[in-house]
N, C-alpha and C positions, 0 to 999 in steps of 0.2 A: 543339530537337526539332521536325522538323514531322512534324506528325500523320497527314496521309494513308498512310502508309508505317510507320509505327509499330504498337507494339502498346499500342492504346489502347481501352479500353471504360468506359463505363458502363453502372449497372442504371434503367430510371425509376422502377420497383417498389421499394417497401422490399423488407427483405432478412427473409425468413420465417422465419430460426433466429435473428436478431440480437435481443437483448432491448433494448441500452441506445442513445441514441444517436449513442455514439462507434464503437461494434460497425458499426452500420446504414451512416451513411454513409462508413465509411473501404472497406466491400464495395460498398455502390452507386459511390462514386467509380470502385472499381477499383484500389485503394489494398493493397487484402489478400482473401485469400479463403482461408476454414476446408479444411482438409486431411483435420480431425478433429476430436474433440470439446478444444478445449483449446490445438488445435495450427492455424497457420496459415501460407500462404505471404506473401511479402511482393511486390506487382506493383512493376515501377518507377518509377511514381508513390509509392508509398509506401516503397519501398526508399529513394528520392531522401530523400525526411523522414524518415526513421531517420539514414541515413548525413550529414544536416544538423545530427540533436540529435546526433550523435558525436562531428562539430565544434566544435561548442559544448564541449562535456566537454571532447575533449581538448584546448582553448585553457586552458580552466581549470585542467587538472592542470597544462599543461605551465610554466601562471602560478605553480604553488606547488612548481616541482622535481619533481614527480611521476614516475618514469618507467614507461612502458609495455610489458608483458608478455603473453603468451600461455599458457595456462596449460590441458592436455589435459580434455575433459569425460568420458572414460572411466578410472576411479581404480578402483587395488584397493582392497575392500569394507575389507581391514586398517588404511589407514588412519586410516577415518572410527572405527573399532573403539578404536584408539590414543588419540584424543583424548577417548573416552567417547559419540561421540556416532551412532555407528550406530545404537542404541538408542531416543535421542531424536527423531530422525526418523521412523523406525520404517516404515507401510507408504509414507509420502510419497516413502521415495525409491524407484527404479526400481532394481531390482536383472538382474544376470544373468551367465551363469558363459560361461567361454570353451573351445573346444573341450579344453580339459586338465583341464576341470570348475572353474578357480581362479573366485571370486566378483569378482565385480567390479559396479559404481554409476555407475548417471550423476549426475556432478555437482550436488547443490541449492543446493552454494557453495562456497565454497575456500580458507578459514581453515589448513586443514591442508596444503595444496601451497604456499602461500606461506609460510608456516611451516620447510617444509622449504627452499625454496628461500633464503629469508633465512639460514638455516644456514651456506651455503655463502660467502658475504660476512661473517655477524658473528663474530670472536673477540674482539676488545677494547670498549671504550667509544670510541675512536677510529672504528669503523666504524659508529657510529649519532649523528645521526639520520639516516635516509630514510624514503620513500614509495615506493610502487608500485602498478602499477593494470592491469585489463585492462576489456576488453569481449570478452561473450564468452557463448556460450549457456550454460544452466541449462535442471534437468529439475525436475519435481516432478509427484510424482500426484494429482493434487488430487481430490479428491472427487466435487466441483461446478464444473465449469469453467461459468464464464459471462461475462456484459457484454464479449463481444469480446476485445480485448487485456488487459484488465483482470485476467481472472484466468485462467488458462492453464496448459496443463504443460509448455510449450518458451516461454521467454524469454531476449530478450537481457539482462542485465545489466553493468553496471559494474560493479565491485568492486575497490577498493582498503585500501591496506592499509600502516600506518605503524609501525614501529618504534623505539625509545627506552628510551633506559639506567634511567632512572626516572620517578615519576607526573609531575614538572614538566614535564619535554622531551614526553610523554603528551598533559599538556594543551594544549601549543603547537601540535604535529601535528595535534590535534583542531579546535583553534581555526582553524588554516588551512583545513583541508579543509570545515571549517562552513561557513568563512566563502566560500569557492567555492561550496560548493553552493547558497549563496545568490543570488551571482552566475548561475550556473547555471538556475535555476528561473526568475529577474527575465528574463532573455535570452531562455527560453524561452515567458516571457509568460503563465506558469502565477501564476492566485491562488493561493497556496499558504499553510499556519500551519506553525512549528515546534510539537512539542508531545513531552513526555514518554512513554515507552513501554516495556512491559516489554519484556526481553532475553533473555526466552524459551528454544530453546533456541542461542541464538547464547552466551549466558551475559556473563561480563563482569559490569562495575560501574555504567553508566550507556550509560541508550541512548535514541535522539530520532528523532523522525521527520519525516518532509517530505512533509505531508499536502494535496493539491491539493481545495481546497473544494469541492464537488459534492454534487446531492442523490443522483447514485445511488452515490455510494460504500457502503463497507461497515465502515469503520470510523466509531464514532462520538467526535466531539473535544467536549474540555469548554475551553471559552474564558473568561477573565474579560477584558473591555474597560477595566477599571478598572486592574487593575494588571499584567495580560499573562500571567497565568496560564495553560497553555496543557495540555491532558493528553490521551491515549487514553483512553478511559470506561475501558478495562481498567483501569488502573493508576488512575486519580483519586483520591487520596483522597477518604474520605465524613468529613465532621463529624457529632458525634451530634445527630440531629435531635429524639431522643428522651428529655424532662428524667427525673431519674431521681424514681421513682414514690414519693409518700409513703404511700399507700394502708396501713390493716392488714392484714397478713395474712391471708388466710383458709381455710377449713380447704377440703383437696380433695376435689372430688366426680368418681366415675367415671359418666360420663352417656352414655344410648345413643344414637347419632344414625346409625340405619338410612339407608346410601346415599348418604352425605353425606361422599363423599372430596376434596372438594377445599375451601378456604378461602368460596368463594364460598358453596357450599352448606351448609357448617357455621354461616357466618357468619349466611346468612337462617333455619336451623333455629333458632339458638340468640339472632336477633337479636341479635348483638355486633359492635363494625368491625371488619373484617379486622387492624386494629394493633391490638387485644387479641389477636391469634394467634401462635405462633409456628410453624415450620415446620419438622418433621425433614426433612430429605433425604437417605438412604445417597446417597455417593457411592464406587465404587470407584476407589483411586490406588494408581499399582502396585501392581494386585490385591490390594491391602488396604481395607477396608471403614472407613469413618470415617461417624459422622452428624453433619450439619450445620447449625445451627441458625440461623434468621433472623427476624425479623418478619414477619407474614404480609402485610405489604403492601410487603415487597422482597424483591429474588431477590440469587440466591448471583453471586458474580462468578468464575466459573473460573479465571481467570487469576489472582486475587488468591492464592485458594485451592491454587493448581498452587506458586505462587509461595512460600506459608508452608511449603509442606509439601517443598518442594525435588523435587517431583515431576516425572517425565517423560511419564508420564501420566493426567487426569482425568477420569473421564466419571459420568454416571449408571448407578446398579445397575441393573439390568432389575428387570424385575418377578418372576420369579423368584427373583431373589436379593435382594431385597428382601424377600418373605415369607419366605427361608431366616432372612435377619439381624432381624427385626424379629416373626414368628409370624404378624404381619396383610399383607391386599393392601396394596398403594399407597394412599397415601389416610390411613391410619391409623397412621401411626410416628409415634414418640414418642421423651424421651430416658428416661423412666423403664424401670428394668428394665432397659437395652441393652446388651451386652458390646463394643460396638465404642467406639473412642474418642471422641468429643464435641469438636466447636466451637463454639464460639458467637460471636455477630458482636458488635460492643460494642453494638447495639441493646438487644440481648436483656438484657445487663448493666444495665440501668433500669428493666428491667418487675419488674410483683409482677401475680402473679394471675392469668396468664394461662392460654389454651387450646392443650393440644399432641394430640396423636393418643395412645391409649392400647398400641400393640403389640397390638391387639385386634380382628378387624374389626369394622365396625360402632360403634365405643365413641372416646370422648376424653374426655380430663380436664379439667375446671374446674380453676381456684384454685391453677394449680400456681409453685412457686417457686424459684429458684437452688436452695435445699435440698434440694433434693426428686429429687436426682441429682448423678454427678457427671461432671466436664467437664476435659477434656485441656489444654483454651486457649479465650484466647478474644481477639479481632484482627480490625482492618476488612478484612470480608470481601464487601461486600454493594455491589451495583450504585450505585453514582451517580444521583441524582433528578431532575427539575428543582426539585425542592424543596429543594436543597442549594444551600448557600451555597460561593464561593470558598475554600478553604482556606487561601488564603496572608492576603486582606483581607476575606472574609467578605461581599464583596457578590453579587450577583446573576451568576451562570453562564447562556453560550449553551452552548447545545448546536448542534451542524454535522455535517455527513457529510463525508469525508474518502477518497480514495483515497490509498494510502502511494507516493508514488514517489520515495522517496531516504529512508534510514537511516544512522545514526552510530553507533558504537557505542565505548566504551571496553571494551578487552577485558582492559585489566591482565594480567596473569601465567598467566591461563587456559590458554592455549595453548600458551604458550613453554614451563611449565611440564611440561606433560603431553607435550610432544613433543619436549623438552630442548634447546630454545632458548635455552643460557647466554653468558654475556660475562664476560670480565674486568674487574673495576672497578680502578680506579687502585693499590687496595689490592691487587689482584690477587687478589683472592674473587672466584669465578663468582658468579654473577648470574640471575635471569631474567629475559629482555629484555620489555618492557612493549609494547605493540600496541592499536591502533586498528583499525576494520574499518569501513568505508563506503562502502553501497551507492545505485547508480540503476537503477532499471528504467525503457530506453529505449523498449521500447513503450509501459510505462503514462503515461508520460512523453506519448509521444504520442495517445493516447486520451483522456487528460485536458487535453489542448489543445484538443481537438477537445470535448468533453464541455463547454469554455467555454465555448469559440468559435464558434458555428455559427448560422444561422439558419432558415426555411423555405428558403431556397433551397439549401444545403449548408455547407459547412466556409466557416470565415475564418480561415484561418493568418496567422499573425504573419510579417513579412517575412522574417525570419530562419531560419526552417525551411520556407518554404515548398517544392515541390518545384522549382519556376520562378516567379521572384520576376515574370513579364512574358508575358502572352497576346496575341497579334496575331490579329485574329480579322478573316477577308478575307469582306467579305460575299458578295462575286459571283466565285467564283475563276474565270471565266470571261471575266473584263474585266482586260484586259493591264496598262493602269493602277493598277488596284487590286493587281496581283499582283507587279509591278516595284513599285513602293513597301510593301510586306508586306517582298517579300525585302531589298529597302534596310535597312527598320528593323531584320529581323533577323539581317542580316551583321553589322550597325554594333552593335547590343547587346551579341550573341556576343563582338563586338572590345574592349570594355569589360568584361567579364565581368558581364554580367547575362543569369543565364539564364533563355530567352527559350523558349517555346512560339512556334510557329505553326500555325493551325488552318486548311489550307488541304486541307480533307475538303470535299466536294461533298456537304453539307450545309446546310437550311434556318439560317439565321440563328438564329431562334429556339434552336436548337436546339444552336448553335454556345455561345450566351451561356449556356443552363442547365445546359451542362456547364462551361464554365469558373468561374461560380459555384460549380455543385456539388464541382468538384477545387477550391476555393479559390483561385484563382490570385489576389497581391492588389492587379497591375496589369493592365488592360485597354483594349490598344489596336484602335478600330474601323476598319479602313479601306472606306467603301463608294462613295457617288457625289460625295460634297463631293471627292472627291481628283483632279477636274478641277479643282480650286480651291486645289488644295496642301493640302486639310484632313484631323485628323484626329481620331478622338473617345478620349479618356481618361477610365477612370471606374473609379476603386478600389473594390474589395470590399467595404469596410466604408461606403462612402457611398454615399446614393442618386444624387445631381445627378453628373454628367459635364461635363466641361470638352471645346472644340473647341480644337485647337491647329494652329499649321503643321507640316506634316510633317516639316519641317526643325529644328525647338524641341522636338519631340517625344525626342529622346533626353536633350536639357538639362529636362525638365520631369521624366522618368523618374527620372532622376537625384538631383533634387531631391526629389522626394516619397520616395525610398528616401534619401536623405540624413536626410528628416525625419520616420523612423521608429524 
């Protein structure tokens, strides 16, 4: 690619809508540029580093059998309806009707068309095991689009998808495509954790994630060093921090505490620690009202909670409906008195004597006890600490930020199930064919390369995705010499397949070198006055110092340092 003739830009300004930054310099590069809130084009500088990590994927499927498919992102809404899960999606997916009025969804994933498609190959136990996979855009509404590529409502994805007669052959499928995506992410040059994760509404029996460490992710990972414990905060289990109380009993008192709705104010009103408290919270799931109880110095973990109650959806009651279910503002609920069903978290299971909200405004109860109401269940339900120990060995938990970019899932009979994916077994009993589902998101993918990898000066790609693995950068294009050895090195490169940038733009030097930096290129060759002397200057991205080479070594030195990457 030479440059003068190209469509080449960079920004020198940061990028005014970008928050994170992976966002910042992949639009200052010239890498991508937002369309929309959520939605972005790909330039080809950055189109080049997508269609590189694709490369990557499809070496690794094609290493474990995998074969590749295409698969439409425009589906009838009936479908997603069939498998159960229009509903669990709910406003996230993009919905819309075609001139005959029929509904129809853009794609947030494709469990159900490969489902069907697998159909059409499985009759026996004979026609499994396989695998299959695409790349291929996905829709989703997101709320909150932000940090660039990071979270969005047009992505590319990977997704594949593994079938098998029973849970053994299940786990084998799974175990290879792990074990790729391991492959996968190391190639990619992403620091990454596996870690455990709810399976939401993908559903299924066990699901993991492929979390790339970063502080601005948005998931948070619970790590033990000790013995490789590994979790999403969602799902962590919590050990009980709290021994169970030998206290006597004491008798309840209804006490007023004007103004005093939240933990903290009650707490200084009545000078007690917030863990003498406990905490009603109505929540509404599937528009049924539950209250949920926790200690007053932890919060409720939704996911856990989504999760016991086999929920599709959970949020907080408003405040309206909150004084409908409870008689008092926010502030003031309690379990005493309440018609709605009761949780409790196993915290709460070891106190005696505590303070909850009376259903009263203004008022809370003293001295109240397990007795003193009753309660539907009671299951860890409550955030993860840093006060918590390892669950598996009981020592000392990190806590990390985590962007997700690659998911596993065991989906077992979920889907074959409900969409009548049977086989014949030997015995010649239908069956329902078991399924794996696992996915990569290729731009977050690339985001969190860049979210490692970067410096003051811009991006450091790893040699392998870069967009041109080789920058020739002509100081004086103006000097025939210098321009006859530029086009040398880049004939001869091209010939060898290393691709090669030329930056022969009738541009300041300066200014030559803080764009090649900033696109990360992450070799760099100078040709400017030494080259009456056959010399020329080499100086990788990730190093400060520069080496001089002869101009004629220069493609064996090239070669070498990409050999020894």
């Amino acid at each position: 690619m030479k440059l003068k003739h190209s469509y080449f830009y960079t920004l020198r300004e940061d990028a005014k809508d970008e928050e994170s930054i992976s966002g910042n310099l992949l639009t200052r590069s010239g890498m991508i540029k937002k369309s929309s809130s959520g939605v972005y084009m790909y330039l080809p500088l950055g189109y080049k580093v997508m269609k590189n990590i694709e490369k990557i994927v499809r070496e690794e499927m094609e290493n474990i059998n995998a074969g590749e498919l295409l698969m439409p992102a425009l589906i009838p809404e009936e479908v997603y309806e069939s498998s159960g899960r229009r509903k669990a999606f709910g406003s996230d997916m993009f919905a819309l009707n075609d001139r005959f009025s029929k509904n129809y969804v853009l794609a947030p994933t494709h469990e159900e068309l490969f489902t069907i498609a697998a159909a059409s190959k499985i009759k026996s136990y004979k026609d499994m095991p396989f695998s299959i996979y695409q790349i291929q855009d996905k829709f989703r509404d997101e709320p909150r689009c932000r940090y660039g590529l990071i979270r969005v409502r047009e992505f590319l994805m990977k997704d594949a998808y593994s079938f098998d007669c029973d849970e053994k052959g299940l786990n084998d499928s799974y175990n290879n495509m792990y074990n790729a995506y391991k492959k996968i992410f190391t190639r990619l040059g992403i620091n990454y954790a596996i870690v455990k994760s709810d399976t939401g509404a993908m559903g299924g029996i066990l699901s993991e994630e492929f979390q790339a460490i970063t502080d601005i992710g948005e998931d948070k990972l619970v790590i033990c060093d000790e013995c490789g414990y590994a979790s999403n905060s969602d799902v962590a289990k919590c050990n009980l921090l709290t021994k169970k109380s030998d206290e006597e009993i004491k008798i309840r008192e209804l006490i007023k505490t004007p103004d005093a709705g939240t933990i903290e104010e009650v707490s200084n009103l009545l000078e007690e620690e917030p863990s003498k408290f406990v905490k009603t919270l109505i929540y509404k799931v599937d528009n049924k009202f539950y209250a949920v109880l926790v200690k007053g110095n932890m919060e409720v973990n939704e996911a856990k909670l989504k999760k016991l109650l086999k929920a599709n959806e959970v949020c907080l009651a408003s405040a309206l409906e909150v004084e409908d279910v409870t008689g008092a503002k926010i502030g003031f609920a309690g379990p005493i008195g309440l018609e709605v069903p009761i949780i409790l978290d196993n915290e709460v299971m070891c106190m005696k004597n505590f303070i909850v909200g009376a259903n009263k405004t203004d008022y809370h109860y003293k001295n109240v006890n397990l007795e003193d109401f009753n309660y539907l269940m009671t299951a860890d339900i409550r955030c993860i600490t840093e006060n918590d120990c390892c669950p598996k060995c009981g020592k000392k938990l990190i806590f990390k930020n985590g962007i997700e970019i690659g998911n596993t899932f065991k989906l077992g009979t979920k889907y074959s199930e409900s969409l009548g994916l049977y086989y014949l077994n030997k015995e010649n009993e239908n069956m329902p064919v078991w399924m794996g589902c696992y996915g990569i998101g290729i731009g977050r993918a690339m985001a969190s390369v860049v979210e490692q990898s970067n410096d003051d000066k811009g991006i450091i790609w790893p040699m392998e995705i870069a967009p041109f693995k080789v920058a020739i950068v002509v100081v004086n294009t103006d000097d025939e010499a210098q321009m006859d050895a530029a086009n040398y090195l880049y004939e001869n490169l091209r010939k060898i397949k290393i691709s090669t940038i030329l930056d022969d733009r009738e541009e300041r030097v300066g200014v030559k070198f803080n764009d090649m930096d900033l696109i990360g290129i992450p070799i760099r060759i100078t040709i400017g006055n030494k080259i009456k002397d056959q010399i020329v200057e080499i100086k990788q991205r990730k190093k400060d110092e520069f080496e001089e080479v002869s101009l004629y070594d220069a493609l064996v030195r090239v070669e070498d340092i990409i050999d020894g990457e």
